[in-house]
C-alpha positions in Angstrom: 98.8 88.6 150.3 101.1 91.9 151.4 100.9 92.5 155.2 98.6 95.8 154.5 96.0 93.3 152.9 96.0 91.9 156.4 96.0 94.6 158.2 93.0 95.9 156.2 91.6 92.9 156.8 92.1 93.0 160.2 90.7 96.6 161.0 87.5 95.5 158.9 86.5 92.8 161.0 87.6 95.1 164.2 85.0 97.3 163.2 82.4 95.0 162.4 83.0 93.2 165.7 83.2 96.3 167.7 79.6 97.7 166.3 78.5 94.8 167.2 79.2 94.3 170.9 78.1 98.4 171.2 75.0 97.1 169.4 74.5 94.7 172.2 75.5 96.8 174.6 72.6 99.6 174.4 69.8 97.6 173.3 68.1 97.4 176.4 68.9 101.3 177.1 65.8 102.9 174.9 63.3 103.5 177.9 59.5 104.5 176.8 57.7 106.7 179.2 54.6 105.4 180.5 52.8 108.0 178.9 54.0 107.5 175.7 53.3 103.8 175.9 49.4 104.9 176.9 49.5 107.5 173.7 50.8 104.3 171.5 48.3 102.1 172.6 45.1 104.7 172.5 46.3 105.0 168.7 46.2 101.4 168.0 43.3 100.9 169.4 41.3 103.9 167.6 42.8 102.6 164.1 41.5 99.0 165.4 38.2 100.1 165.3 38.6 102.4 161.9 39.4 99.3 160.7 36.5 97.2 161.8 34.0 100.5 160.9 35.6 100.0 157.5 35.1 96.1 156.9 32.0 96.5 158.0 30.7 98.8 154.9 
């Protein structure tokens, strides 16, 4: 293989690892507000009991 298949090769798995470890670096950054959490779980629990209304018919 010429050295600019390796070199291709090279940057392509750079890349790959580098997403990677910025993956893994900001998965713990996306902070919910409290409120939003509340709003979230108000909505779940109004389509819980659409559903239930709905199996019941």
């Amino acid at each position: 293989m010429p050295w600019y298949g390796w070199l291709f090769m090279a940057l392509a798995l750079g890349s790959i690892v580098g997403s990677l470890l910025l993956l893994r670096d900001n998965a713990g950054s996306n902070r919910v507000s409290p409120e939003t959490i509340a709003k979230v779980k108000a909505r779940e629990a109004q389509l819980k009991r659409e559903d239930a209304e709905n199996d019941a018919r």
